[in-house]
C-alpha positions as CSV (number, residue, x, y, z in Angstrom):
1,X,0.0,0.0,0.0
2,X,1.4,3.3,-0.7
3,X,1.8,6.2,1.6
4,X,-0.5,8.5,-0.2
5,X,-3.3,5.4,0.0
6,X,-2.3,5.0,3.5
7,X,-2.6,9.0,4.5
8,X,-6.0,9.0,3.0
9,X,-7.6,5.8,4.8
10,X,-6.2,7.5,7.8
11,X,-8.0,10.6,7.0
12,X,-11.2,8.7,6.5
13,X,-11.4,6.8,9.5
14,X,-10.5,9.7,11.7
15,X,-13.3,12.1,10.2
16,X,-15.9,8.8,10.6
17,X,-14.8,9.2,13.8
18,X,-15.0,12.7,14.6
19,X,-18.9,12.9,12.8
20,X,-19.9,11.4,15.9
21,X,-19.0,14.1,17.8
22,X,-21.0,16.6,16.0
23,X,-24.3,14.4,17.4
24,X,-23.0,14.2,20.9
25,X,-22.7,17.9,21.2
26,X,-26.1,18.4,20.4
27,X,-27.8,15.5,22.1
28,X,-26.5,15.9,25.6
29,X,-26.2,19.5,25.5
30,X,-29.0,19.7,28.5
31,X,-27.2,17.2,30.3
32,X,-24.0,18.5,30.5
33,X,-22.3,21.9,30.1
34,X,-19.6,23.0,27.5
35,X,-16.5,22.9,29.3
36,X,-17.1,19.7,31.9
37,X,-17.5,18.0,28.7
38,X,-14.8,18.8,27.2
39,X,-12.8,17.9,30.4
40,X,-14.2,14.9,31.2
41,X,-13.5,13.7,27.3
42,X,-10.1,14.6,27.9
43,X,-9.5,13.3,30.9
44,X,-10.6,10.1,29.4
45,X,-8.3,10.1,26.9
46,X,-5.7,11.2,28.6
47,X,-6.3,8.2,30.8
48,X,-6.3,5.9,28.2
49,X,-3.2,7.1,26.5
50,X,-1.0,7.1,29.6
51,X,-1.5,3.2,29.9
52,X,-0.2,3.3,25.9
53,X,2.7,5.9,26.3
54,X,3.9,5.9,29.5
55,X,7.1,4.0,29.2
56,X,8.2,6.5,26.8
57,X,7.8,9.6,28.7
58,X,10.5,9.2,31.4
59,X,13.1,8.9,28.8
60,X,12.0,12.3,27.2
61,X,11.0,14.3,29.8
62,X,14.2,16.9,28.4
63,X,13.2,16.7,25.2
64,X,9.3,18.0,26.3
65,X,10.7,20.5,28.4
66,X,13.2,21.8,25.3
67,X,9.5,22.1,23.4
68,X,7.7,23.4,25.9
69,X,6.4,26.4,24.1
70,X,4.9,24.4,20.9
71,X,3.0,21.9,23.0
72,X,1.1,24.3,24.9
73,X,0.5,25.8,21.6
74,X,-0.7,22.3,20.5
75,X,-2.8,21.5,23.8
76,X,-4.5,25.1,23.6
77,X,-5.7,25.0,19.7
78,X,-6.6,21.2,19.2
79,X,-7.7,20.9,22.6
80,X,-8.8,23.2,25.1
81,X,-10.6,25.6,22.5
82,X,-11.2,23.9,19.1
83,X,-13.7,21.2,21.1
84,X,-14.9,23.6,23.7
85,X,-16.4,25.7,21.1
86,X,-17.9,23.2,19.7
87,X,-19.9,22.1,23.1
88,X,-21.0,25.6,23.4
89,X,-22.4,25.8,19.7
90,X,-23.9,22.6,20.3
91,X,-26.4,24.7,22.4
92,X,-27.6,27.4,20.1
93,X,-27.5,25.6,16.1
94,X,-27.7,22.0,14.9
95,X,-25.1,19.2,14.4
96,X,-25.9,19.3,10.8
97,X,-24.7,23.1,10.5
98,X,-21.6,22.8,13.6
99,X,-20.6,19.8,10.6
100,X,-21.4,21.7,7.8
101,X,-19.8,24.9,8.5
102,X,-16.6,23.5,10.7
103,X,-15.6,21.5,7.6
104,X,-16.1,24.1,4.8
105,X,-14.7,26.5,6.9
106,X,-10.8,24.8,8.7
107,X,-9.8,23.4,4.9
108,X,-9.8,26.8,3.9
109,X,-8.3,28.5,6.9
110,X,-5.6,25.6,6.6
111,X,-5.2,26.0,3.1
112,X,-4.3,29.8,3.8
113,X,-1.9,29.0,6.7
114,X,-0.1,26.2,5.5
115,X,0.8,28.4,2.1
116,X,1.5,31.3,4.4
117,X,3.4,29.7,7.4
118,X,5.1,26.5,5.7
119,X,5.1,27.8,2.4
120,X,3.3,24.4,1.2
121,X,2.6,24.9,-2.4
122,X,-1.0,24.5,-4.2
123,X,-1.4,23.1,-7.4
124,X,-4.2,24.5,-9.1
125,X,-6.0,21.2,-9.1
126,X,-6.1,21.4,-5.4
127,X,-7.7,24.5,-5.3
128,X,-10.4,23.6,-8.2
129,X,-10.8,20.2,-5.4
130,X,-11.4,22.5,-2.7
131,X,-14.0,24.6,-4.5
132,X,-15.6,21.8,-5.3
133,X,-15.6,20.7,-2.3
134,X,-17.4,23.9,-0.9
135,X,-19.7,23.8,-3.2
136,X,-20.8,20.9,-2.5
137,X,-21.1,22.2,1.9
138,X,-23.1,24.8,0.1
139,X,-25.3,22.9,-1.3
140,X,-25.9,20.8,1.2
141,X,-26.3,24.2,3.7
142,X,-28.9,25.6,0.9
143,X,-31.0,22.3,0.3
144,X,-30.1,22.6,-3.2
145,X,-31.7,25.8,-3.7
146,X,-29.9,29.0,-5.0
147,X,-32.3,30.8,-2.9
148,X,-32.1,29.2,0.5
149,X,-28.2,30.2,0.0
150,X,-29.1,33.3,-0.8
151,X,-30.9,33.6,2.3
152,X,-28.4,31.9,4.8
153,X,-27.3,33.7,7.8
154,X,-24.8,32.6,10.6
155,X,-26.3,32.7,14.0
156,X,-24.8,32.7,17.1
157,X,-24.0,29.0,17.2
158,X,-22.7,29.0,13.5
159,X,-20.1,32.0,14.3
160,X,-18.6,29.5,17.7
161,X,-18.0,26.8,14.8
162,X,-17.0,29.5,12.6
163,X,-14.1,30.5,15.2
164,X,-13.5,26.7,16.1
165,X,-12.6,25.8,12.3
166,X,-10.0,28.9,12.4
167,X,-8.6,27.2,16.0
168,X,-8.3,23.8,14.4
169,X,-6.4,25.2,11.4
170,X,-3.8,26.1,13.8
171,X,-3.8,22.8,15.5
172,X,-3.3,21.3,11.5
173,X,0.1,23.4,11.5
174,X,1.3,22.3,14.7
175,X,0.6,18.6,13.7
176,X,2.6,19.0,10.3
177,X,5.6,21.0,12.7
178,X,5.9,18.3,15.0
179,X,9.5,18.1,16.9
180,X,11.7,14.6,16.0
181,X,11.9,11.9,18.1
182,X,8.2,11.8,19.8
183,X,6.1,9.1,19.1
184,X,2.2,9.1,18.4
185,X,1.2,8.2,21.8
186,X,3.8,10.4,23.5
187,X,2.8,12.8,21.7
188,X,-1.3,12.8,22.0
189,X,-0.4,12.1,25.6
190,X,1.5,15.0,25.8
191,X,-1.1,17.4,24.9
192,X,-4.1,16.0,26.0
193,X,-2.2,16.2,29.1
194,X,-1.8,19.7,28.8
195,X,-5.2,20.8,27.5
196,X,-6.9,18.3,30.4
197,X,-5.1,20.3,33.3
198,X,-5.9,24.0,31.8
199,X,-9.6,22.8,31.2
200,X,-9.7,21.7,35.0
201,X,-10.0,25.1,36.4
202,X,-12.9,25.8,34.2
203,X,-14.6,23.3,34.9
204,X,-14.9,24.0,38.9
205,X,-15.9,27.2,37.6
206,X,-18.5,25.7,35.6
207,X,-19.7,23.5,38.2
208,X,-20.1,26.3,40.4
209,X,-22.2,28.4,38.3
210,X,-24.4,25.9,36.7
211,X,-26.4,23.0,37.8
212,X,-23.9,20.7,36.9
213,X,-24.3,17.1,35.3
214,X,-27.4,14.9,35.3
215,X,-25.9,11.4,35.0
216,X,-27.7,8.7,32.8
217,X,-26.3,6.3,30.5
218,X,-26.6,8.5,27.5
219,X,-24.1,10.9,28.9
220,X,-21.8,8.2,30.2
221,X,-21.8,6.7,26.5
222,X,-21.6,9.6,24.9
223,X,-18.4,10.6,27.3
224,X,-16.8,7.0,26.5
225,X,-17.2,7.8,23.1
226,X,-15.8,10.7,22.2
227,X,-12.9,9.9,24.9
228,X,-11.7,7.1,23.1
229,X,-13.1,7.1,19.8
230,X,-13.3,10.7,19.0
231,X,-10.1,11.4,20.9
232,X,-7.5,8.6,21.1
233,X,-8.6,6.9,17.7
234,X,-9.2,9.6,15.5
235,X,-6.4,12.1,16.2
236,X,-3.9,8.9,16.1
237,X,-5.3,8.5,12.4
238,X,-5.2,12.1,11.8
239,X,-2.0,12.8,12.6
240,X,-1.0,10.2,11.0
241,X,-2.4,11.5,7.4
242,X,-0.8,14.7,8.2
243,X,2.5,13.0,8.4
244,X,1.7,11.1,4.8
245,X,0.1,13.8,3.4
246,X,0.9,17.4,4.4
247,X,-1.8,19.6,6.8
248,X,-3.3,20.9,3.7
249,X,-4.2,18.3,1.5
250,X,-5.5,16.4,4.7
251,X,-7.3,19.3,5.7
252,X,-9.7,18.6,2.7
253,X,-11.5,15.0,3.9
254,X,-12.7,17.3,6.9
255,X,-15.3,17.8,4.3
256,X,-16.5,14.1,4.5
257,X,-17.6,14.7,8.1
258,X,-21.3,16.0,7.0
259,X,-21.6,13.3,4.9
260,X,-21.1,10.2,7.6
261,X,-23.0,12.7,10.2
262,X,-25.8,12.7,7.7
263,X,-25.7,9.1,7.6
264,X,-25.8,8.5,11.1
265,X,-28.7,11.1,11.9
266,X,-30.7,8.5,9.3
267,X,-29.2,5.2,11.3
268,X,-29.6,6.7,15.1
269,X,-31.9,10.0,15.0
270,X,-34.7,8.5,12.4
271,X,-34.1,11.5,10.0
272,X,-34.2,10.9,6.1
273,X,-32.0,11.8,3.4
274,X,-33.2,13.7,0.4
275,X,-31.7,14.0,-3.3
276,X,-30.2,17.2,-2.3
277,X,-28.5,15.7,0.1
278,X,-26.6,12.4,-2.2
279,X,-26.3,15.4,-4.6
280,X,-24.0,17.5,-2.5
281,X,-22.1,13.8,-1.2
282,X,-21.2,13.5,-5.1
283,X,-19.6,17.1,-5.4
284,X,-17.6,16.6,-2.1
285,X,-16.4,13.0,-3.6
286,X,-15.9,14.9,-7.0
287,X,-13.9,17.3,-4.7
288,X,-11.8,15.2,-3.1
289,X,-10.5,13.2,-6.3
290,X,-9.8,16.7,-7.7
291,X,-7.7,17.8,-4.9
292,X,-5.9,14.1,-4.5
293,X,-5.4,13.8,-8.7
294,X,-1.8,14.6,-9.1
295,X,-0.3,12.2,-6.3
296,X,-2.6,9.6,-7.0
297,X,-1.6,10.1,-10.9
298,X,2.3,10.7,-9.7
């Protein structure tokens, strides 16, 4: 198997993963608030990961400290604030627009930071993929109708996932900057770490000004879930397609997220699909094959 096929099942399974989180936001919104959430996913993973990695870290505790500075960087955009944001649009707009929008929007924000901070070049077929690809969230957004689009306006919820695709961006670059001599679990470990102990103070804070958690066994699924799934899994196999295939052109399967989210509203929320909806899943797969053509054809 080649690396560029390799990169790209990696990039798959982590966004099949990470669709899932999209539906958790929303559904357990009024069991949970934002930020215990996102700690006690965290948390979880971080748990899970120091039973993986731990070995390792003793023998590189100088080599964290000499790179102190670009794992806090790390921890803070992928996260403390990209997922945070998240949980708190899951309170005010769908799970169908936090995919919709997050997708479109961190491809392009990578795109623009990857050409302007690692000087990655774009070959013109990438960039007719990734307009393709955009079309195809816009269609989807608009219901396949040029005046739905027209009418479209971001509300409060759709600016916090606006803002959280800009975040994740960053985190893309970090990935693709990544210091020598750390391993996957080290380095997941590492920053989950870090983004798990500055999350903790908000939480008390949280706790103290809302009515906290109401346990059931949606919310403790929904935690195991995106703790080891959603975490763990998925940003092994991301990072891993960033390593294969450079933070922009991975940046671009983001946009199959909608499309498994849609499936699984259908398989767990009883919704249906309409021919708008395999319409747009045709122009993102058009998209992606555009923006992929001249490694696969290399």
């Amino acid at each position: 198997m080649s690396q560029s096929t390799r990169g790209i099942l990696f990039a798959i399974i982590a966004c099949l993963l990470w669709s899932g989180n999209f539906i958790v936001a929303r559904a357990i919104f009024p069991f949970i608030p934002p930020v215990t959430l996102a700690f006690l996913r965290w948390i979880t993973a971080t748990l899970m990961l120091w039973l993986v990695g731990r070995k390792h870290l003793s023998l590189q505790r100088k080599l964290i400290w000499q790179h102190k500075w670009y794992f806090l960087g790390a921890s803070i955009t992928g996260v403390v604030v990209f997922n945070t944001l998240l949980y708190v649009a899951g309170h005010y707009t769908s799970a169908v627009n936090m995919a919709l929008i997050g997708t479109t929007s961190s491809p392009v924000f990578t795109f623009i930071i990857a050409a302007w901070l690692l000087h990655e070049k774009i070959p013109w077929i990438r960039l007719l993929g990734l307009a393709v690809c955009i079309a195809g969230i816009g269609f989807l957004v608009s219901k396949g109708s040029w005046e739905n689009l027209q009418q479209l306006q971001f509300g409060t919820g759709d600016l916090w996932v606006l803002l959280a695709g800009l975040i994740f961006a960053f985190y893309n670059i970090f990935v693709r900057r990544k210091p020598a001599g750390f391993n996957a679990a080290s380095f997941l470990f590492i920053t989950f770490s870090i983004g798990t102990t500055i999350l903790f103070p908000a939480m008390l804070i949280e706790q103290s000004l809302t009515p906290g958690i109401v346990w059931n066994w949606q919310v403790a699924g929904s935690i195991l879930y995106i703790g080891a799934g959603a975490s763990v899994a998925a940003f092994f196999c991301w990072n891993a397609a960033i390593g294969l295939l450079g933070a922009a052109r991975t940046s671009i399967f983001g946009n199959l997220i909608p499309l498994f989210s849609s499936i699984e509203a259908v398989l767990l929320l009883n919704e249906k699909l309409y021919a708008y909806h395999w319409q747009g899943m045709i122009l993102l797969a058009v998209g992606l094959l555009l923006a992929n053509w001249r490694i696969r054809a290399r």
